[in-house]
C-alpha positions in Angstrom: 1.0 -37.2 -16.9 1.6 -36.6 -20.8 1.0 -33.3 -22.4 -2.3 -34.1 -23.6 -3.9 -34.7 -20.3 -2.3 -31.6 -18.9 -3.7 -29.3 -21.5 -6.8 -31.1 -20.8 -6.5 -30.9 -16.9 -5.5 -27.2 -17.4 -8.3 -26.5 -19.8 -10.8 -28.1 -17.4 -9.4 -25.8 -14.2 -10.2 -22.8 -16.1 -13.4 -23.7 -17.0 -14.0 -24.5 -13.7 -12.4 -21.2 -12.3 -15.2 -19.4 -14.1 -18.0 -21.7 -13.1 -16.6 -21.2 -9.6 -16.5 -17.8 -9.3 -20.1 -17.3 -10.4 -21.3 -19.7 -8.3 -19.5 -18.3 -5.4 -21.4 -15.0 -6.1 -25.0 -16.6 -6.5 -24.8 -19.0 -4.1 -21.9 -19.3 -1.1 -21.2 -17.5 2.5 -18.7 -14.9 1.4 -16.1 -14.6 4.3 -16.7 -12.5 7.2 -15.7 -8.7 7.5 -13.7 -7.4 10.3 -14.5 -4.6 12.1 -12.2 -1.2 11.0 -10.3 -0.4 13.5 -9.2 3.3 14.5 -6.9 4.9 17.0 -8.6 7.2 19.8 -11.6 7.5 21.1 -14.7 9.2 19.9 -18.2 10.3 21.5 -20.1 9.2 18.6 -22.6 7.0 19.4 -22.8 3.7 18.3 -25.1 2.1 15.5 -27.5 0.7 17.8 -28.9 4.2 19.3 -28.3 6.0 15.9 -30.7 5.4 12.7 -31.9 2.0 14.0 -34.0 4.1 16.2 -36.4 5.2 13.1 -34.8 3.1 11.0 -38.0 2.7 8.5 -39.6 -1.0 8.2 -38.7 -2.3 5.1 -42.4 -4.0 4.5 -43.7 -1.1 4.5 -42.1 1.2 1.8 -40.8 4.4 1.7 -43.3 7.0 2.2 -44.2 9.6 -0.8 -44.5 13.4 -0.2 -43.8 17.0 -2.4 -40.9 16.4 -4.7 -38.3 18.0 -6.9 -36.8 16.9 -10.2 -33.3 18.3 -11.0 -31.4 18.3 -14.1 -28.2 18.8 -15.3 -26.4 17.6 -18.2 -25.1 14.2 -16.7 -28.0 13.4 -14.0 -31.6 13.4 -13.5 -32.7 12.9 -10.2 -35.9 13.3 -7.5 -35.7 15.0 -4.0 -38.7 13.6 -1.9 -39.7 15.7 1.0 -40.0 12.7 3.6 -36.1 13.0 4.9 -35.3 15.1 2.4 -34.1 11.4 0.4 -32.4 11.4 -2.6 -34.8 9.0 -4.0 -34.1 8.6 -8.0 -30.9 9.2 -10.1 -30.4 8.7 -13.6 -27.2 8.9 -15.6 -28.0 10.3 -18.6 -24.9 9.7 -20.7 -25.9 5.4 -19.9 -28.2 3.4 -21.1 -29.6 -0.1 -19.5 -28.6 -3.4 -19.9 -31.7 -4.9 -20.8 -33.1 -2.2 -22.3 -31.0 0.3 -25.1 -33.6 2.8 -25.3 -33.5 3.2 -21.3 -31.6 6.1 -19.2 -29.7 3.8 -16.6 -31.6 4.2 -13.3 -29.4 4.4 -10.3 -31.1 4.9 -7.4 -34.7 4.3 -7.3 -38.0 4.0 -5.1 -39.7 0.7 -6.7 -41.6 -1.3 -4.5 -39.5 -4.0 -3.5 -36.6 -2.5 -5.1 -35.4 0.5 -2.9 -31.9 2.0 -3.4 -32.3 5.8 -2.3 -29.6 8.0 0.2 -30.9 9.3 2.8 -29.8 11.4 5.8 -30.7 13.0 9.0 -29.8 13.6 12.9 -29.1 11.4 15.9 -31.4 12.3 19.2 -35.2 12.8 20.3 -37.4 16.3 18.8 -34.7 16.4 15.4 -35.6 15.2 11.7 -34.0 11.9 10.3 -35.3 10.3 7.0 -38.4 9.6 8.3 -39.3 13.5 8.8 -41.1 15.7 6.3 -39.3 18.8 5.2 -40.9 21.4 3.5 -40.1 21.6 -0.4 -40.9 23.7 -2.9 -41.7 21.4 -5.5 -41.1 21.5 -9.3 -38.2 21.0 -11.8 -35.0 22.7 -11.0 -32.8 22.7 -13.8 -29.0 23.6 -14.7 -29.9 26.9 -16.7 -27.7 28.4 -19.2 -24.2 28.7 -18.1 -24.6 28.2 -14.4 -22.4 26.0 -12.7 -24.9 24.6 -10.5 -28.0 24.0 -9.1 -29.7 24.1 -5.7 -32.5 22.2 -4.0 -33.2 23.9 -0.3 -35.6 21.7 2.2 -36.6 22.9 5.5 -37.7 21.5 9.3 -38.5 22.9 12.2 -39.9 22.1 15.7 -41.8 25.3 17.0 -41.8 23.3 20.6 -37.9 23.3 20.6 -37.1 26.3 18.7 -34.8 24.1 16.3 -34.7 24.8 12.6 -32.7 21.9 10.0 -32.2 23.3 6.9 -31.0 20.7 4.2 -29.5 22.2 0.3 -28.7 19.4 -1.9 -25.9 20.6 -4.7 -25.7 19.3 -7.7 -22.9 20.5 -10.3 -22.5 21.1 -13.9 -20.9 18.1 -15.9 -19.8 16.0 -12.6 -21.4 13.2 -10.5 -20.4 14.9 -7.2 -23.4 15.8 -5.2 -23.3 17.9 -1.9 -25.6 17.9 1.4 -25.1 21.0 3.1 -27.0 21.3 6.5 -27.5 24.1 8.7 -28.4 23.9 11.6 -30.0 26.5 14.0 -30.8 26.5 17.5 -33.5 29.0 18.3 -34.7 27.5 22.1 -32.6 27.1 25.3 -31.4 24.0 25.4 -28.1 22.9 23.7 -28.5 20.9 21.0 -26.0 17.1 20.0 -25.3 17.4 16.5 -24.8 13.8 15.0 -25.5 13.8 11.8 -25.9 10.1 9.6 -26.0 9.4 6.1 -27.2 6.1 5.0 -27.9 4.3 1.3 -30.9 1.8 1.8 -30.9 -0.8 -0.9 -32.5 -4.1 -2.0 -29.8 -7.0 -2.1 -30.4 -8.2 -5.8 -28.3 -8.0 -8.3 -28.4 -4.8 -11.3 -30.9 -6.1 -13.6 -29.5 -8.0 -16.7 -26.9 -9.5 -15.1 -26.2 -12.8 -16.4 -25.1 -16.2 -14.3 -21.7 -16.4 -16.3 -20.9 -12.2 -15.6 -21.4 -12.7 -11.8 -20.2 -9.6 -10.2 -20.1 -7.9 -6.8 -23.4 -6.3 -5.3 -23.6 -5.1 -2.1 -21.9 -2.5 0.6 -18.1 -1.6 0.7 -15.9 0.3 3.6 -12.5 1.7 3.2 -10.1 3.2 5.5 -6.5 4.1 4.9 -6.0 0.8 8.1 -8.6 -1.5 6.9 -8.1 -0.7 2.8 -11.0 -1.7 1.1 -13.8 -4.4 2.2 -16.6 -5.1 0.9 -19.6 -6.1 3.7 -21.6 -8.5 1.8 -25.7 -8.7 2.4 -25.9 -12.1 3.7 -22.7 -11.1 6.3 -25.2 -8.5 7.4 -28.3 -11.0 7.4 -26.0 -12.9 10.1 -24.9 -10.0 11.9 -21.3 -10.5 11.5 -20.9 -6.7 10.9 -23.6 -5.1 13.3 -20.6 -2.5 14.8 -17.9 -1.6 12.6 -15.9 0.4 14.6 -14.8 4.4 14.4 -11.9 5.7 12.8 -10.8 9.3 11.5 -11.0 8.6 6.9 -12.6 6.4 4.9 -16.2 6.3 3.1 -19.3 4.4 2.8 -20.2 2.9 -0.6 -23.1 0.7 -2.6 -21.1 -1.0 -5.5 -22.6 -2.7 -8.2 -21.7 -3.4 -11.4 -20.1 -0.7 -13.1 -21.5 1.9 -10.9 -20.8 2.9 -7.6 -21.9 5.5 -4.8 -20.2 6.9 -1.8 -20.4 8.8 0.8 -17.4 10.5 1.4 -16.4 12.7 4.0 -14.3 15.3 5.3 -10.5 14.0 5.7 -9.6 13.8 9.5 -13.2 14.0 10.6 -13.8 11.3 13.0 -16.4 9.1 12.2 -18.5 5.8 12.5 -19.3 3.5 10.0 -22.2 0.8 10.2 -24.7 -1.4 8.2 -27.7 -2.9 9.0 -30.5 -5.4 7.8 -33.5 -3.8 7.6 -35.8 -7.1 6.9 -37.4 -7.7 3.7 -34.1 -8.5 1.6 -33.5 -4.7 2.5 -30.6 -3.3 4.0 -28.7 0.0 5.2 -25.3 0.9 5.2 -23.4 4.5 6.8 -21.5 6.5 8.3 -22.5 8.7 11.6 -20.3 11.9 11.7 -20.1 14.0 14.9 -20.7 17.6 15.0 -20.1 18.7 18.5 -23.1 20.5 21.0 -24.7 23.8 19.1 -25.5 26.4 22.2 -28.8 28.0 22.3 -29.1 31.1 19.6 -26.2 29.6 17.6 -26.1 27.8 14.6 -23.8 25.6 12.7 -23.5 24.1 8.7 -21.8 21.1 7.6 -21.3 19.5 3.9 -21.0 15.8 3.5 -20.4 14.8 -0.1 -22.3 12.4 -2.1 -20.7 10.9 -5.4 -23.0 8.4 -7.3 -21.9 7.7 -10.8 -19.6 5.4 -13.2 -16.7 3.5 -11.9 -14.2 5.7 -14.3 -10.8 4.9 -13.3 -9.7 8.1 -13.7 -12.5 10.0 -11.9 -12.9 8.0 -9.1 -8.5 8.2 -8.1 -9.2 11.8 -8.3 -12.5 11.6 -5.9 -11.5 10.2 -2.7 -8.7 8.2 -1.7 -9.2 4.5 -2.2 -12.4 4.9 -4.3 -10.6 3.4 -7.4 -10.9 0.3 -5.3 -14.5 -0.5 -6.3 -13.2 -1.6 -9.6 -12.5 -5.0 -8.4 -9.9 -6.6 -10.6 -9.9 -10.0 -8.4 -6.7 -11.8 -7.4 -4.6 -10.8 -11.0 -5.1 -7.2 -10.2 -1.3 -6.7 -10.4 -1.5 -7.8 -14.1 -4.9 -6.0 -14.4 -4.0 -2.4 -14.0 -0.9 -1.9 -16.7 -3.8 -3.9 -19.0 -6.2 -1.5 -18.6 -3.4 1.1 -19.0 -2.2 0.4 -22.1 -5.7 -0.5 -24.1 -6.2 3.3 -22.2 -3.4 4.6 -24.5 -4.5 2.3 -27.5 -7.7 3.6 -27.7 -6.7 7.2 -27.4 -4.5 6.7 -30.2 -7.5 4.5 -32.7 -10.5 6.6 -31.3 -12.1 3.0 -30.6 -12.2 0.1 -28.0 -12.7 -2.6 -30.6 -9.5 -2.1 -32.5 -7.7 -1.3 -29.2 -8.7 -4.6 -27.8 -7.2 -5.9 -31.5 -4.1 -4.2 -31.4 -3.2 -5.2 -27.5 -4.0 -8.5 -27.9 -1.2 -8.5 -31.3 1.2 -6.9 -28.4 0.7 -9.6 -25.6 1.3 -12.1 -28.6 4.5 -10.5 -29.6 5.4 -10.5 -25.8 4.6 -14.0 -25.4 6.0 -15.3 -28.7 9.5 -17.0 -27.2 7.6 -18.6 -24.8 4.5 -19.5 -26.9 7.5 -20.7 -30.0 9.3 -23.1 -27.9 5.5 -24.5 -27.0 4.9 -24.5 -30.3 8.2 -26.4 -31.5 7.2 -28.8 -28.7 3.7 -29.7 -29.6 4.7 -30.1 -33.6 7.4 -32.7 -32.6 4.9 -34.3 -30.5 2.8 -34.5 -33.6 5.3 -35.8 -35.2 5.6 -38.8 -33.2 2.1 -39.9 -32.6 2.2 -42.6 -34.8 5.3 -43.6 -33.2 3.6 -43.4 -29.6 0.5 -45.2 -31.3 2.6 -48.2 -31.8 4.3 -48.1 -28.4 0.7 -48.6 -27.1 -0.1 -51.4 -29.3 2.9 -53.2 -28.3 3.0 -52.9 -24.5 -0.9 -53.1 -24.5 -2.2 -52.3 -20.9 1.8 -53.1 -19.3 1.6 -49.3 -18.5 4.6 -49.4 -16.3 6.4 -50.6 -19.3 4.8 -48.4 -21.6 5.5 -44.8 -19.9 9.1 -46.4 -19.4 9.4 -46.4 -23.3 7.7 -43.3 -24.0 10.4 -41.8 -21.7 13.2 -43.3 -23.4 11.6 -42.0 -26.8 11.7 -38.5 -26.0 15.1 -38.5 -24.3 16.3 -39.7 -27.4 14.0 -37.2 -29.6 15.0 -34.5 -27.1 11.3 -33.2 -26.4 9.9 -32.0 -23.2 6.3 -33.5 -23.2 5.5 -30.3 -20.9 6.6 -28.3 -23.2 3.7 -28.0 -25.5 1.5 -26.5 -22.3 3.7 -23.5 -21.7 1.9 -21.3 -24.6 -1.7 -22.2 -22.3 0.2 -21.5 -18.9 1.4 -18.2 -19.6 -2.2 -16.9 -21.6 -4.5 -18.3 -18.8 -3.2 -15.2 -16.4 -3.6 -12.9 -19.0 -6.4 -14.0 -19.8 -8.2 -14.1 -16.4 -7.0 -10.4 -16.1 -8.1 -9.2 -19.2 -11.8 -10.3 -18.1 -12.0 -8.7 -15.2 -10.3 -5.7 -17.0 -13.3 -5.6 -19.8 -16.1 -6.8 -16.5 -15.3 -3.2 -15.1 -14.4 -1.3 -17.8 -17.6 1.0 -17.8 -15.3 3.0 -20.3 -16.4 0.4 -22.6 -19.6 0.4 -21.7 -22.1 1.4 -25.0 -18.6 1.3 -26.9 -18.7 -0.1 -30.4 -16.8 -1.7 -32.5 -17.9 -2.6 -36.4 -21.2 -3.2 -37.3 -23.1 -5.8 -35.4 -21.0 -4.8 -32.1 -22.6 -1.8 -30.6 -21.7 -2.6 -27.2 -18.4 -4.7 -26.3 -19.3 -4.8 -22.3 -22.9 -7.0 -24.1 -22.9 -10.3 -25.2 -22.5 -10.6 -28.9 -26.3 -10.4 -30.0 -25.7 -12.4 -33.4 -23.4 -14.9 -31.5 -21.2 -14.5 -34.5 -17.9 -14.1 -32.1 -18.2 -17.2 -30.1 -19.2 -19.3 -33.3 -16.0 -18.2 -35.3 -14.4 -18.4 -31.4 -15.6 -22.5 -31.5 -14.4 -22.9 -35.2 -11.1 -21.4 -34.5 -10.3 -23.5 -31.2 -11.2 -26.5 -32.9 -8.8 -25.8 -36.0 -6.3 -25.5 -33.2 -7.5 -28.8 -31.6 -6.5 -30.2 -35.2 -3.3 -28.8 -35.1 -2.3 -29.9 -31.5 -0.6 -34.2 -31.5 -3.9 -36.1 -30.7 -4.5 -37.7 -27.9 -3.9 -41.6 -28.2 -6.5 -42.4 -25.6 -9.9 -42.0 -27.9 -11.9 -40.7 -24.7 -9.4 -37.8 -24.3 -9.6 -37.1 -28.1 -13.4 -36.8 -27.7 -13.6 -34.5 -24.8 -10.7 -32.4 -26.8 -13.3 -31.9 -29.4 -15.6 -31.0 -26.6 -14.0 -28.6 -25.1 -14.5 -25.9 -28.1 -17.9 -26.5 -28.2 -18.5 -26.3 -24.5 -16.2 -23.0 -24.3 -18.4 -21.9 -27.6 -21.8 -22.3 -25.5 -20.1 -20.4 -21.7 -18.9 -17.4 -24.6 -22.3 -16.9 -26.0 -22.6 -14.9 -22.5 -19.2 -13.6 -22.0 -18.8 -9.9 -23.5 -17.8 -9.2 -26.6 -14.9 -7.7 -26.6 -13.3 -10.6 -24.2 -14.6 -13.2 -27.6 -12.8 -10.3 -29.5 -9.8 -11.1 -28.1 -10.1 -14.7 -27.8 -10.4 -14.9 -31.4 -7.8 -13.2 -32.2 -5.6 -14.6 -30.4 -6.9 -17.8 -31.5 -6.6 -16.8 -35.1 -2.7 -15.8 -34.3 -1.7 -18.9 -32.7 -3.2 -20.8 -35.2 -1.0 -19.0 -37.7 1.9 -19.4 -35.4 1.3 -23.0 -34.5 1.1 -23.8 -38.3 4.4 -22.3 -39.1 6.5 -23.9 -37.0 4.7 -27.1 -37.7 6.1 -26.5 -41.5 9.4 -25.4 -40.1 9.2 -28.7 -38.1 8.6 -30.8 -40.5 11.2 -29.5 -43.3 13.9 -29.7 -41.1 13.0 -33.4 -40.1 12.6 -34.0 -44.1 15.4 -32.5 -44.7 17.7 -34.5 -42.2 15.6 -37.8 -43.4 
């Protein structure tokens, strides 16, 4: 195979690597989930007896009663009295994709388009989220300099003599919720305490996602045996997942693109973890945490916290263990991380994201220059002898055999690697791979600008100026690389800008940020050792 159809064949592989990977996401059977594993045993009861029980029909909606609005400086959100749900959640300091002018709407109650957190108790005459709680309603909001602000719900069953009272938490400047519940037992029976705490949530996709920016939707478990899985919808659909077993750490999370919510509880508290379809393209995934028996005339309270908020890399390694995880960095995440690292440190230094993609991209060329030189040298020798080749071909006509046999001799006696002129391509395409997955989950980027037209480099470029100039640069390098002596293969090399032109209209912008540039430097590389090149062979001629 000579260089040119291996920087074709590698060009092609990329582009299908892309067009795989958001297929895959749309369209095929992701891999089954295995059950998490734990050591001991634990009286918690299993999925099937828990929330199924009143699990709600999905066809039906969620039912509406008295609500509560909460505000604080970083979230807006609505308490509904029917389970005391968590039914709405906006982060104020984010804005839409679709829509600018938008507060980003986390959880919500749409028809069709649930995706609330809910909670209750396992066993007959106690409240789960189907049960109405009496609520004060109104607007409760983070006054003055108070660190937070609380929301108290109450139930209680006269017959048994059992009252459930539910406070959500929510704190100044964070994304941590808590759902404290206390629990009295006012009659003479003892009372099971088994707690569960569920999200419910459609399977689509965040609006504004687009085909090319396929990204992960669904539930995710993690436990310090199991790591991090995620449980995907249709694994659900098929019941491949109907028990995931106990164990002692870990949470329960909804990811989705660029946001995330968990719920996370207590280290060293056994628990049980489980997800379920609810019907209607609507599912449920938790975790069922075991109290102990409460005695008549005692009472008991319990916290389980609730975080639903950006996927910051530095918040969520500080929230739970293994939350960090969410931000799914795909196979390169080795190369992803001290990425995302240092264009952390850039933009500290520049005060923006733009010029921090800029500057990194100048530092992985500097890093890759010996490599990407001796490419370079390669290619321009190639170059050098196309007409050579060209003649080669006239004269052995369609004799292949013969005709690779020559070309071999040729650049033994030249002393070029053909292969050589692929290494620059080789060593970028993992870099490259990791870089967009680093700017797909960078929600640090997200509403970032960077000069004028760029108000968001996590957006498509809305004046498609990047991908043009993107197109026009790849083809300049096209005109710099040895042509292809097959004409077919020179055509599809002047494709192949074009087409990459067309799949970056929908890539972000700061990825086409650094495409260009990098473009931009290689061509500027490329054509100096081209001249370098060609004086020396002048000057030994």
């Amino acid at each position: 195979m000579d260089n040119q159809r291996l920087i074709l064949f590698i060009v092609f592989s990329f582009s299908l690597l892309l067009l795989w990977e958001a297929w895959q996401g749309k369209h095929a059977p992701p891999p089954a989930v295995p059950a998490v594993t734990a050591s001991g045993e634990t009286s918690v009861p299993t999925p099937s007896v828990a929330p199924a029980a009143t699990a709600p029909a999905a066809a039906s909606g969620l039912a509406r009663g008295a609500r509560a609005e909460v505000e604080t400086d970083v979230l807006r959100a609505t308490i509904d009295a029917n389970g005391g749900d968590l039914r709405a959640l906006q982060l104020l300091k984010y804005r839409e994709t679709e829509n600018k002018q938008h507060v980003l709407g986390l959880f919500e109650d749409a028809p069709g388009r649930p995706y609330v957190a809910q909670s209750g108790l396992v066993g007959e005459n106690l409240p789960t989220h189907r049960s109405v709680f009496e609520l004060r309603p109104g607007t409760y909001r983070l006054a003055g300099n108070a660190a937070q602000v609380e929301v108290p719900l109450v139930w209680q069953d006269p017959a048994t003599g059992v009252r459930v009272e539910k406070t959500w938490v929510f704190h100044r400047g964070s994304y941590d919720v808590e759902l404290k519940t206390r629990v009295i037992n006012g009659g003479t029976q003892p009372v099971d305490l088994t707690p569960y705490y569920q999200f419910t949530r459609h399977s689509q996709a965040p609006r504004g996602e687009s085909f090319f920016l396929h990204t992960y939707t669904g539930p995710a478990l993690y436990t310090a045996a199991t790591k991090f899985q995620k449980v995907a919808f249709k694994d659900i659909e098929g019941g491949k997942t109907e028990h995931v077993k106990s164990a002692t750490d870990g949470w329960v999370g909804m990811v989705q693109h660029h946001f995330v919510s968990a719920w996370l509880p207590e280290a060293k508290q056994a628990r049980e973890f489980y997800t379920r379809a609810l019907g209607n393209g609507q599912y449920a995934a938790g975790v069922i945490v075991p109290e102990g028996q409460l005695a008549p005339g005692q009472e008991k309270s319990f916290t389980m916290s609730l975080y639903a908020g950006p996927q910051s890399q530095a918040v969520l390694e500080k929230t739970a263990p293994g939350l960090d995880l969410v931000r799914d960095y795909g196979w390169l995440t080795p190369v992803a991380y001290p990425i995302f690292w240092a264009l952390e440190k850039i933009e500290r230094l520049v005060g923006n994201w733009g010029w921090a993609i800029i500057i990194l991209t100048i530092l992985i060329k500097l890093a890759l220059y010996p490599l990407s030189a001796a490419g370079y040298k390669s290619m321009a020798k190639m170059k050098k002898l196309t007409p050579r080749l060209q003649q080669l071909k006239e004269t052995y006509g369609d004799d292949r055999a013969r005709l690779h046999q020559a070309m071999a001799e040729m650049y033994k006696t030249e002393k070029i690697n053909p292969l050589g002129g692929c290494l620059p391509i080789v060593a970028q395409i993992p870099v490259f791979i990791a870089l967009y997955w680093v700017l797909l989950a960078a929600v640090e980027m997200r509403g970032a600008p960077w000069i004028g037209w760029i108000t968001d480099l996590t957006a498509p470029d809305p004046w498609f100026i990047l991908p043009v100039v993107m197109g026009v640069t790849s083809i300049l390098q096209v005109k710099l690389n040895p042509q292809p002596m097959d004409p077919m293969q020179a055509k599809i090399m002047m494709i192949m800008p074009v087409a990459f032109t067309v799949m970056f209209v929908f890539f972000p912008a700061g990825l086409v940020l650094y495409w260009v540039v990098n473009n931009i430097l290689s061509i500027v590389q490329q054509w100096a050792i081209n001249r370098q090149v060609e004086g020396g062979a002048a000057k030994a001629a």
